[in-house]
C-alpha positions, -999 to 999 in steps of 0.1 A, spaced: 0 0 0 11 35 -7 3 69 4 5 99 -21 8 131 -4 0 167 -22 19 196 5 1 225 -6 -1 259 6 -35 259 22 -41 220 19 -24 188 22 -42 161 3 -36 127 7 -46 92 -13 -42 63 -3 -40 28 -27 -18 8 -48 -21 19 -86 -51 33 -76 -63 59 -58 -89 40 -30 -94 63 -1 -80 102 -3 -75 124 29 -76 162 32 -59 183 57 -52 220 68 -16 226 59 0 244 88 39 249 84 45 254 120 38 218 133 65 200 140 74 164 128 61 147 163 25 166 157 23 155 120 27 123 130 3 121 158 -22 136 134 -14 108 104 -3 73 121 -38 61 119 -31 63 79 -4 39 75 -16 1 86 0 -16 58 19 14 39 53 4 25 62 38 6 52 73 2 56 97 -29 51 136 -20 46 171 -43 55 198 -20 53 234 -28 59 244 10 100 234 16 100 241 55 70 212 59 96 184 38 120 182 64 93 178 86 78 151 67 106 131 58 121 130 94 86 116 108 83 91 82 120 77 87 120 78 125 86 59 133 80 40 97 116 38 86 104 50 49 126 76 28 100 89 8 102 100 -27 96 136 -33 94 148 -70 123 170 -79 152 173 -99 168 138 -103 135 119 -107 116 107 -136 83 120 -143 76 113 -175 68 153 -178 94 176 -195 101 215 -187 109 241 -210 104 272 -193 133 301 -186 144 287 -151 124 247 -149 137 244 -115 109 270 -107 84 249 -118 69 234 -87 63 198 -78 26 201 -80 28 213 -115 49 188 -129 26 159 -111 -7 178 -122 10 174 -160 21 140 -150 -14 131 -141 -28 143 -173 -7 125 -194 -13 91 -180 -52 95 -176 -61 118 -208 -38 134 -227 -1 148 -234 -18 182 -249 -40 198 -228 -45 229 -202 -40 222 -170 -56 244 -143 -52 241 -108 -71 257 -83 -60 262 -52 -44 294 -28 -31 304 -62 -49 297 -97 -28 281 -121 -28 278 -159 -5 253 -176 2 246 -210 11 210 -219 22 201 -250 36 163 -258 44 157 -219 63 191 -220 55 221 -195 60 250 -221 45 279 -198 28 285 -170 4 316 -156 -2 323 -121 -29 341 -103 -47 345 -71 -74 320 -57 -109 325 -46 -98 318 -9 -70 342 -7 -92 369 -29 -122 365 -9 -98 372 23 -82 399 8 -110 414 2 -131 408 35 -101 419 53 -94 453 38 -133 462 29 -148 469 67 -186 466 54 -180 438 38 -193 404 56 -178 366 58 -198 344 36 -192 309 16 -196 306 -17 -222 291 -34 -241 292 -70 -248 328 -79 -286 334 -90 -270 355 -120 -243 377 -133 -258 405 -109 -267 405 -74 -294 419 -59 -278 420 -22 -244 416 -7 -243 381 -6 -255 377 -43 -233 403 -54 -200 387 -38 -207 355 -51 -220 366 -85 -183 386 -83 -161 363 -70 -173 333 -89 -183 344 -122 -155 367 -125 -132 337 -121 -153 316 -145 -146 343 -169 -108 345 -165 -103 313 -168 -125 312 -200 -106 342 -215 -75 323 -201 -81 287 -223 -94 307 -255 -60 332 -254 -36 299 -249 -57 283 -275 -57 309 -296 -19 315 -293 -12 279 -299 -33 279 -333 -55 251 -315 -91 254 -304 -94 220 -296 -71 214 -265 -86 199 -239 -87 215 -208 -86 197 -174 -95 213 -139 -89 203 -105 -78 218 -73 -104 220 -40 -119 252 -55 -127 238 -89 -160 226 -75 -171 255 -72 -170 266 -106 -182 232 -121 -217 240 -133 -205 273 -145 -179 262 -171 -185 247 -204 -197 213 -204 -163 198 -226 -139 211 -193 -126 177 -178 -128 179 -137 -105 155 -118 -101 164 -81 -76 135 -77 -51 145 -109 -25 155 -89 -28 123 -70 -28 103 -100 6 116 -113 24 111 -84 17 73 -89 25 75 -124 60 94 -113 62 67 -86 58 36 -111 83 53 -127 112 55 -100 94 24 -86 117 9 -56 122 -29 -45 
């Protein structure tokens, strides 16, 4: 059994299986804890685990990780960075740059879909990749509905905590309405303008487009019905990147 861990910046996602993805796991992420608390927190996890591959995008929590799960289950995991095989090529100006959860989101598509595609990640940041033949040839970064909504709560004194939900329309006719009309539909709309400009730039209108990220659910029944969604795609390239550095 293996355990495929996804260290983001507001969440740490974790599957559990063999080839396959069978049970999945989501936590806060919280760089401060210490590799004694993330241990207390995951031990009930890994009954029958022999190995662990892990995306990180938050370097101080790796240490952290890798000294728990050497000292009480005497695994070295395998974290995707230089050195590795992924199956997933970068050409960008600096590809070290390029972080883990990128290159596994691309890895992810190309095993279950396709070695073309845009790639968009949601999650503290919104992410647009461009994927062409298993190679990363650009990537475009902005901020997520999370950190928008409280950058926005925060600085704007009148304005009031809510959660998001399915606007009635493009215009609200009260605060709540009008934030989630805002927030949501104006993302919808980047992210459309987003695909057609990277589509149009690549003299391609037919590259799919694939979605995941724990905010992507949000936006599902406001995007166009030929948009993939795949909540576990980083998941699934980290056990296509582990198959391919697999370890006896």
């Amino acid at each position: 059994m293996l355990l495929y861990i996804d260290i983001g910046n507001s969440n740490i996602v974790i599957g559990k299986g063999n080839d396959d993805i069978k049970e999945t796991y989501r936590y806060k992420t919280d760089s401060t804890r210490s590799s004694d608390e993330y241990y207390a927190m995951l031990k009930h996890l890994f009954d029958d685990v022999t190995d662990v591959v892990i995306a990180s995008v938050v370097p101080q929590l790796n240490t952290a990780f890798k000294t728990f799960l050497m000292r009480y289950f005497d695994i070295t995991p395998l974290f995707v960075e230089p050195g590795i095989k992924t199956g997933v090529a970068v050409k960008t100006d600096y590809p070290k740059e390029v972080g883990a959860d990128l290159i596994a989101g691309a890895a992810g598509a190309k095993s279950c879909y396709d070695d073309t595609a845009i790639i968009i990640d949601m999650g503290s940041a919104t992410t647009f990749s461009y994927v062409e033949d298993g190679t990363i040839k650009g990537v475009s970064i902005t901020i997520g509905l999370d950190m928008a909504k409280a950058a926005l709560v925060e600085k704007a004194s009148k304005l009031i905590q809510f959660e998001f939900q399915k606007p009635n329309g493009v215009l609200g006719t009260n605060t709540i309405d009008a934030l989630n009309s805002g927030f949501l539909y104006g993302h919808v709309f980047q992210i459309r303008g987003f695909v057609e400009a990277i589509r149009e730039a690549q003299g391609n209108r037919n590259i799919p487009v694939i979605m995941t990220g724990g905010a992507a659910k949000l936006l599902k029944v406001l995007m166009p019905d030929d948009y993939i969604f795949d909540d576990l795609l980083v998941l699934k390239g980290l056990a296509f990147i582990y198959n391919k550095n697999r370890r006896t």
